[in-house]
ROTIKOL-429124 format. One line per field, with one value per atom (N, C-alpha, C): residue number from 0; residue in one letter; chain; atom name; x, z, y. Coordinates in pm, whole numbers, padded with zeros to 5 digits. Example, Ala and Ser with C-alpha at 12.3 -4.5 7.8 and 13.67 -1.06 7.14 Angstrom:
<rs>
num <- [0|0|0|1|1|1]
residu <- [A|A|A|S|S|S]
chaine <- [A|A|A|A|A|A]
atome <- [N|CA|C|N|CA|C]
c1 <- [01319|01230|01320|01285|01367|01290]
c3 <- [00780|00780|00780|00708|00714|00787]
c2 <- [-00569|-00450|-00330|-00225|-00106|00003]
</rs>
This chain:
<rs>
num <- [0|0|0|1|1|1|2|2|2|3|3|3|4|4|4|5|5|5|6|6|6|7|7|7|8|8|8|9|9|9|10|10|10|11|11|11|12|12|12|13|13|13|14|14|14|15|15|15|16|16|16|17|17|17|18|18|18|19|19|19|20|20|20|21|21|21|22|22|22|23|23|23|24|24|24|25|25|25|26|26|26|27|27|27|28|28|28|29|29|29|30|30|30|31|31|31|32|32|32|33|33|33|34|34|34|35|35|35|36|36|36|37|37|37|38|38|38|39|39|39|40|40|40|41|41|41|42|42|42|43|43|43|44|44|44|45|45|45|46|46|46|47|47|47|48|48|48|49|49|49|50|50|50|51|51|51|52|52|52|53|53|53|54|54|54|55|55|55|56|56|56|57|57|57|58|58|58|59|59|59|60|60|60|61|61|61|62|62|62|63|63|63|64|64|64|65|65|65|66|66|66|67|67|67|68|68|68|69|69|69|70|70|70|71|71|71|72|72|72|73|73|73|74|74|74|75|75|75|76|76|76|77|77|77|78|78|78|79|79|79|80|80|80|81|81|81|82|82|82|83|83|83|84|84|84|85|85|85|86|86|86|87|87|87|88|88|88|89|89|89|90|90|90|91|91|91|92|92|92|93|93|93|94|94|94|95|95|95|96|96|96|97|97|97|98|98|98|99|99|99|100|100|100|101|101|101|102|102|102|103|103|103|104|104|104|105|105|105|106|106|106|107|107|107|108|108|108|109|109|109|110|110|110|111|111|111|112|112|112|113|113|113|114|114|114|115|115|115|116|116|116|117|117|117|118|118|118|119|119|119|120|120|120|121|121|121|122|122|122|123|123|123|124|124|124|125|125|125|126|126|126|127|127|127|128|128|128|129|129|129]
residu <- [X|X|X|X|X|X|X|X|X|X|X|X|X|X|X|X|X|X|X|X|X|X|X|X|X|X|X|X|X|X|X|X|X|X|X|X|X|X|X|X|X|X|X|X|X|X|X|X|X|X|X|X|X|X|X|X|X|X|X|X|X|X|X|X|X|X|X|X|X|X|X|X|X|X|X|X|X|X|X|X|X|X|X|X|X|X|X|X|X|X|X|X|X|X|X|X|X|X|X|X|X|X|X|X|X|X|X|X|X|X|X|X|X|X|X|X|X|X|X|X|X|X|X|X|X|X|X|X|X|X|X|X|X|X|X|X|X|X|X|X|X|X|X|X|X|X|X|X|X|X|X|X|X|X|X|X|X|X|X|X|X|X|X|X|X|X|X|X|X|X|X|X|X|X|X|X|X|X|X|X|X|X|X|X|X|X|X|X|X|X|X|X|X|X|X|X|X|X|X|X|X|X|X|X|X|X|X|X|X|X|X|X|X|X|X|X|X|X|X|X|X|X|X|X|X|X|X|X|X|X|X|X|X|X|X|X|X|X|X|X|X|X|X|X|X|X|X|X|X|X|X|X|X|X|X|X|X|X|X|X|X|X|X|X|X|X|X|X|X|X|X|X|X|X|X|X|X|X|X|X|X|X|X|X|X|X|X|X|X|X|X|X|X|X|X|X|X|X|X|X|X|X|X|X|X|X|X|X|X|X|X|X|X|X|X|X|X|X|X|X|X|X|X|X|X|X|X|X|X|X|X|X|X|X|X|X|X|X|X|X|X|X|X|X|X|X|X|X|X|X|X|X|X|X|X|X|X|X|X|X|X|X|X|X|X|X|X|X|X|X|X|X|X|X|X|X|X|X|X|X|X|X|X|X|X|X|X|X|X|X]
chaine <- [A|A|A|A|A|A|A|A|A|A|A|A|A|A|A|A|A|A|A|A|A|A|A|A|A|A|A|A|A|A|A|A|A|A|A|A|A|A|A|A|A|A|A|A|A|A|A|A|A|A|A|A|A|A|A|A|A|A|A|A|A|A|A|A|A|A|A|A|A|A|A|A|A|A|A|A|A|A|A|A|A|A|A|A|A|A|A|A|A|A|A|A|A|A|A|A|A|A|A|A|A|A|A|A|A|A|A|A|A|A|A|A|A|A|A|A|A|A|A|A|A|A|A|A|A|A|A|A|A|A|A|A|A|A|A|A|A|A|A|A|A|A|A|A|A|A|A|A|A|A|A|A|A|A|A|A|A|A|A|A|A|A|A|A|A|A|A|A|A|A|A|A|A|A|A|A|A|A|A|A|A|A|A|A|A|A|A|A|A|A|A|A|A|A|A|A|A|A|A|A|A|A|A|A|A|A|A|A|A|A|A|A|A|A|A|A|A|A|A|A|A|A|A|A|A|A|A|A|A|A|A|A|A|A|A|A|A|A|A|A|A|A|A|A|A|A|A|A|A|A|A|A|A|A|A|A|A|A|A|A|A|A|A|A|A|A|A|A|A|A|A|A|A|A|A|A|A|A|A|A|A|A|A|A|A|A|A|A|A|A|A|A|A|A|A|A|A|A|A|A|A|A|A|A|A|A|A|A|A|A|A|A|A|A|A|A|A|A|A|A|A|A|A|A|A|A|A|A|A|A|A|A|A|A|A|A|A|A|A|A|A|A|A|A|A|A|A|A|A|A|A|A|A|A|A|A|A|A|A|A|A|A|A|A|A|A|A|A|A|A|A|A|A|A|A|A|A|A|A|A|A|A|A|A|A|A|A|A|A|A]
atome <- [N|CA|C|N|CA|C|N|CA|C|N|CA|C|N|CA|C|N|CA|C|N|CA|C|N|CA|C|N|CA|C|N|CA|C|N|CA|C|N|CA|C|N|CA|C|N|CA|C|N|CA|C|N|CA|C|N|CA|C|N|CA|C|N|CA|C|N|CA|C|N|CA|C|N|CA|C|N|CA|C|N|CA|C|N|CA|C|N|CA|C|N|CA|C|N|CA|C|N|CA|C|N|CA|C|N|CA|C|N|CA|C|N|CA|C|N|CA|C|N|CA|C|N|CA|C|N|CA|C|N|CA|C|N|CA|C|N|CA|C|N|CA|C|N|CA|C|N|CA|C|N|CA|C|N|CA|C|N|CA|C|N|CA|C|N|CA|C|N|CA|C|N|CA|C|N|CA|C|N|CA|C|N|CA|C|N|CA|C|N|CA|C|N|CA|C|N|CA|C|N|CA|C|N|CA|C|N|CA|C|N|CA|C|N|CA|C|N|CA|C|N|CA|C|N|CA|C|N|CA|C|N|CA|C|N|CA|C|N|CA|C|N|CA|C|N|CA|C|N|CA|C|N|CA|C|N|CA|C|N|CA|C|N|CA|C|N|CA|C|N|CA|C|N|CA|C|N|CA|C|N|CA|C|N|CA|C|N|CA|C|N|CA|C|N|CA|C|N|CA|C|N|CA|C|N|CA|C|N|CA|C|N|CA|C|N|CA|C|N|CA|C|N|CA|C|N|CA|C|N|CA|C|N|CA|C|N|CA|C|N|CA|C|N|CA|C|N|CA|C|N|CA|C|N|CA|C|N|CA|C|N|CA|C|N|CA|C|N|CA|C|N|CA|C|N|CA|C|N|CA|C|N|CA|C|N|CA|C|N|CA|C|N|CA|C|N|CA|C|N|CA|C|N|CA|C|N|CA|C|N|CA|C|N|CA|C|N|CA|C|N|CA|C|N|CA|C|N|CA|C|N|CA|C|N|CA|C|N|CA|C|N|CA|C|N|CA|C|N|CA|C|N|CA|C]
c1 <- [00085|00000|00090|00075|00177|00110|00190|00190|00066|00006|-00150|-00250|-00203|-00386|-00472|-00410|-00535|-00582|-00532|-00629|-00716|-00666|-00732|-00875|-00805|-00959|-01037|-01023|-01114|-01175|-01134|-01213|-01314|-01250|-01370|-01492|-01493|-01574|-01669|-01588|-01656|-01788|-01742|-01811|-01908|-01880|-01988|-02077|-02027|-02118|-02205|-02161|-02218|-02363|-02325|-02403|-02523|-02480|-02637|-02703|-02611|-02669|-02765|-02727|-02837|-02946|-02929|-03015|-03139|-03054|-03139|-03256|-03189|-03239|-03365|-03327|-03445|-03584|-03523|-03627|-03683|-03650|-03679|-03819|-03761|-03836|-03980|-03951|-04058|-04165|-04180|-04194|-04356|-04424|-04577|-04594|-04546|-04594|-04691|-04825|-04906|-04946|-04985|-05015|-05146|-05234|-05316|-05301|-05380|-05403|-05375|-05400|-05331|-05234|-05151|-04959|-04875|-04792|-04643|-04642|-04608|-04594|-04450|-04406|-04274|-04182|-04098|-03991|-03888|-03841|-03706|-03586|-03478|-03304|-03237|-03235|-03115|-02978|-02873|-02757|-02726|-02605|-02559|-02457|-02341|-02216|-02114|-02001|-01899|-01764|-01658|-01549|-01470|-01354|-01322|-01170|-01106|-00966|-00882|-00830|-00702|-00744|-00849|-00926|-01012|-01098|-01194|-01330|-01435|-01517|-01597|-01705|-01767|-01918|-01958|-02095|-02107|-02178|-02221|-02322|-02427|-02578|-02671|-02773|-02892|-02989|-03114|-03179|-03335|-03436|-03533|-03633|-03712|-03805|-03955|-03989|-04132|-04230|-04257|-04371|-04491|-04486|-04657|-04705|-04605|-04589|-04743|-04810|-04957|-05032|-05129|-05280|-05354|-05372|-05419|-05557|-05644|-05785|-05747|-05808|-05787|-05870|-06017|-06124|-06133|-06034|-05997|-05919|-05856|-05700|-05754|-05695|-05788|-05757|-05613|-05571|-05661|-05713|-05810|-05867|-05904|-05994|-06134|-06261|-06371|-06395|-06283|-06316|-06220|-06184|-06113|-05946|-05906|-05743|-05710|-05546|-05438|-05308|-05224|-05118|-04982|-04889|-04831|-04685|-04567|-04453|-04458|-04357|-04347|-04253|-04216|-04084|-04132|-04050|-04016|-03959|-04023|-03944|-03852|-03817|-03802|-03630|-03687|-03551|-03468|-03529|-03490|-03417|-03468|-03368|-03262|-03318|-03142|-03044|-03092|-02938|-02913|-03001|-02910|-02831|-02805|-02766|-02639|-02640|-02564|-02448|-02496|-02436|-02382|-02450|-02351|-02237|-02268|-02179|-02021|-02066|-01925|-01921|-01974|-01940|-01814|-01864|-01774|-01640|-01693|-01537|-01439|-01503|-01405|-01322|-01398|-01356|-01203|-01253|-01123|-01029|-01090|-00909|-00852|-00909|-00879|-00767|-00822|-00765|-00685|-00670|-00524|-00416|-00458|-00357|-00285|-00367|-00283|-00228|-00296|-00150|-00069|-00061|00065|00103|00101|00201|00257|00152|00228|00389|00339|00474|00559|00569|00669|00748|00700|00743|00846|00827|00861|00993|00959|01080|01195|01111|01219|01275|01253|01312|01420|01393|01479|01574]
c3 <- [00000|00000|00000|-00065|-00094|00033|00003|00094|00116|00013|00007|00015|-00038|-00006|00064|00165|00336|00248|00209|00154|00073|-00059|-00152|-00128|-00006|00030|00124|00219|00307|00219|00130|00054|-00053|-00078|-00171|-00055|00041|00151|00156|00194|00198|00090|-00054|-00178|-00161|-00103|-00171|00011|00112|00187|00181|00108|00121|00010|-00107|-00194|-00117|-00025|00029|00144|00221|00272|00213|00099|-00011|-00056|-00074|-00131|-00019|00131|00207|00270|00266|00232|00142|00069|-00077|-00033|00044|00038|00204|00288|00423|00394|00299|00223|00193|00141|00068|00098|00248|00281|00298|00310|00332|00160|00075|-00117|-00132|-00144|-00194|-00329|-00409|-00555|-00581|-00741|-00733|-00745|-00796|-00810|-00963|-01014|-01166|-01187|-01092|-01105|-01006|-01060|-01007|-00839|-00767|-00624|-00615|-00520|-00507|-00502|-00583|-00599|-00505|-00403|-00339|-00357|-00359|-00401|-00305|-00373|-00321|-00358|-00277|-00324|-00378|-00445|-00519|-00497|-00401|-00388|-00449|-00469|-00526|-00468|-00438|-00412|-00492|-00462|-00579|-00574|-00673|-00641|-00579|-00592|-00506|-00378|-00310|-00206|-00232|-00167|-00164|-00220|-00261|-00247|-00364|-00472|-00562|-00547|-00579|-00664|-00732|-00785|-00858|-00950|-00874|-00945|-00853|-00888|-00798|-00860|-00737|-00800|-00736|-00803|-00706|-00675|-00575|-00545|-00642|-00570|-00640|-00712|-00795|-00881|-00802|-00800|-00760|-00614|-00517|-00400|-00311|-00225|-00140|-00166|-00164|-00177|-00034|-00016|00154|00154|00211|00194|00284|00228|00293|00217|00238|00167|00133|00271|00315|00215|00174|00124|-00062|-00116|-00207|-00345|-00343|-00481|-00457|-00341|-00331|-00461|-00482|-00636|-00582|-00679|-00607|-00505|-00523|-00380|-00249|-00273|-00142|-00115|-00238|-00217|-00270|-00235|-00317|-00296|-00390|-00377|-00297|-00215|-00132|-00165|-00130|-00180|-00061|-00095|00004|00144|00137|00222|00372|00443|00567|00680|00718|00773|00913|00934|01020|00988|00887|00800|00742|00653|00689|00721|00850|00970|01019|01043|01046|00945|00860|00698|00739|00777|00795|00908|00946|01130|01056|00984|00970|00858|00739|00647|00732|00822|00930|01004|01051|01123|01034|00905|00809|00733|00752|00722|00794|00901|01052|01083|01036|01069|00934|00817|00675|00738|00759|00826|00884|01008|01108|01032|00965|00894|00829|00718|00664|00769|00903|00975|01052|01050|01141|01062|00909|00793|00772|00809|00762|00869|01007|01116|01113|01054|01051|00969|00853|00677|00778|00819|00870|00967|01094|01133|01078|01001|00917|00851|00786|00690|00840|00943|01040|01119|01088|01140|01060|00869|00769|00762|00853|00834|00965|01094|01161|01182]
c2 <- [-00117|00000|00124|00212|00342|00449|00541|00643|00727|00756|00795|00749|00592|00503|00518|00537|00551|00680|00749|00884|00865|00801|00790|00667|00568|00481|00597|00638|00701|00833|00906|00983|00922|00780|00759|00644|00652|00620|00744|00870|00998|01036|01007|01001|00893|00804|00689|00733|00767|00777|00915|01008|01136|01116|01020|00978|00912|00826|00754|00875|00958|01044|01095|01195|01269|01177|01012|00941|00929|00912|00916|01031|01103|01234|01266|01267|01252|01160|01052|00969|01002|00991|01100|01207|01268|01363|01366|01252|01228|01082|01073|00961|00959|01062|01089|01122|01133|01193|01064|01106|01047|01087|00963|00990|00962|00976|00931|00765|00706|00564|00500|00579|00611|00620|00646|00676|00616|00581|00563|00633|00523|00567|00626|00706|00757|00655|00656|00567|00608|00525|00566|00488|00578|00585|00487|00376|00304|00279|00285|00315|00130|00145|00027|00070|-00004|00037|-00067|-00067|-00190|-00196|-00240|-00246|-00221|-00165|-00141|-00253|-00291|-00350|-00298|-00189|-00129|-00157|-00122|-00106|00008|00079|00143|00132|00239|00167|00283|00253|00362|00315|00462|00459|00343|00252|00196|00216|00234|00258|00302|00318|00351|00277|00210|00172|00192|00147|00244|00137|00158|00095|00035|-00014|-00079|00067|00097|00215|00176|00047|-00002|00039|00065|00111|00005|00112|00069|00138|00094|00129|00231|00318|00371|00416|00369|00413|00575|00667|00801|00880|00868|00965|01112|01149|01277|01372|01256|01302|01382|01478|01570|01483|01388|01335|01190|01124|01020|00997|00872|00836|00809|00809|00766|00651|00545|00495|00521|00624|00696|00657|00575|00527|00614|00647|00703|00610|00628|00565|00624|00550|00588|00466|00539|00430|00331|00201|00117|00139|00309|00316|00319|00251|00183|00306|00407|00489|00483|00318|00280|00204|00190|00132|00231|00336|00467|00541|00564|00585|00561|00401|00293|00321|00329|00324|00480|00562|00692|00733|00633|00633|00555|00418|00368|00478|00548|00645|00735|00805|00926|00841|00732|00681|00627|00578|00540|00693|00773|00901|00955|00939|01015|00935|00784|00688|00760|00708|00788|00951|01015|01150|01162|01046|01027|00985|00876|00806|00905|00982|01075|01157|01214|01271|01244|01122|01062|01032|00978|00955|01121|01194|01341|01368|01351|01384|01263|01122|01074|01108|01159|01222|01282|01457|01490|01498|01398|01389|01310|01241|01182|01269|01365|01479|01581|01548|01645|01583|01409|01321|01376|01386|01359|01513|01603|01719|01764|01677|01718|01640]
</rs>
């Protein structure tokens, strides 16, 4: 492993975790979007991550949830069809949650490595000068 790797893996940790952040996000968002019954339920962003050979880790893809989502009787609701459903996605706001707990958390580890690999360069560069 060369002298930068730890950099070049923990930044592309940073990228692929900042990516599911925003994905999570998006879908957070949008977790009450009801549709009519006629359309496509909110599709939510799942990340597709890969390994990479050197080590680290990329984007892959995104891929999205079920269109067909649930059915919610809600008469109330103004996009309702005559028999009072609208459509609503299948997202889990419980699950959710968890993957965004889990994304901040390999967010915050990437961070550190990042930050301990630069105070060790650093003092190395400080050995090799005095």
């Amino acid at each position: 492993m060369g002298a930068f790797d730890t950099l070049r893996i923990a930044g592309s940790g940073l990228g692929m975790h900042q990516t599911w952040l925003d994905m999570l996000g998006h879908n957070l968002a949008n977790v009450n979007t009801a549709r009519r019954t006629d359309q496509p339920a909110f599709q939510a962003q799942m990340l597709i991550a890969e390994s990479q050979a050197g080590g680290g880790v990329r984007v892959d893809g995104v891929a999205l949830s079920d269109p067909e989502g649930r059915l919610v009787h809600d008469p109330t609701h103004p996009l309702a069809d005559e028999e009072g459903y609208v459509r609503m996605s299948e997202l889990d706001l419980a699950s959710q949650m968890s993957q965004l707990i889990m994304a901040q958390r390999g967010y915050q580890a990437s961070v550190q490595v990042t930050k301990h690999a630069q105070e060790s360069y650093g003092a190395a560069l400080q050995i090799g000068r005095g």
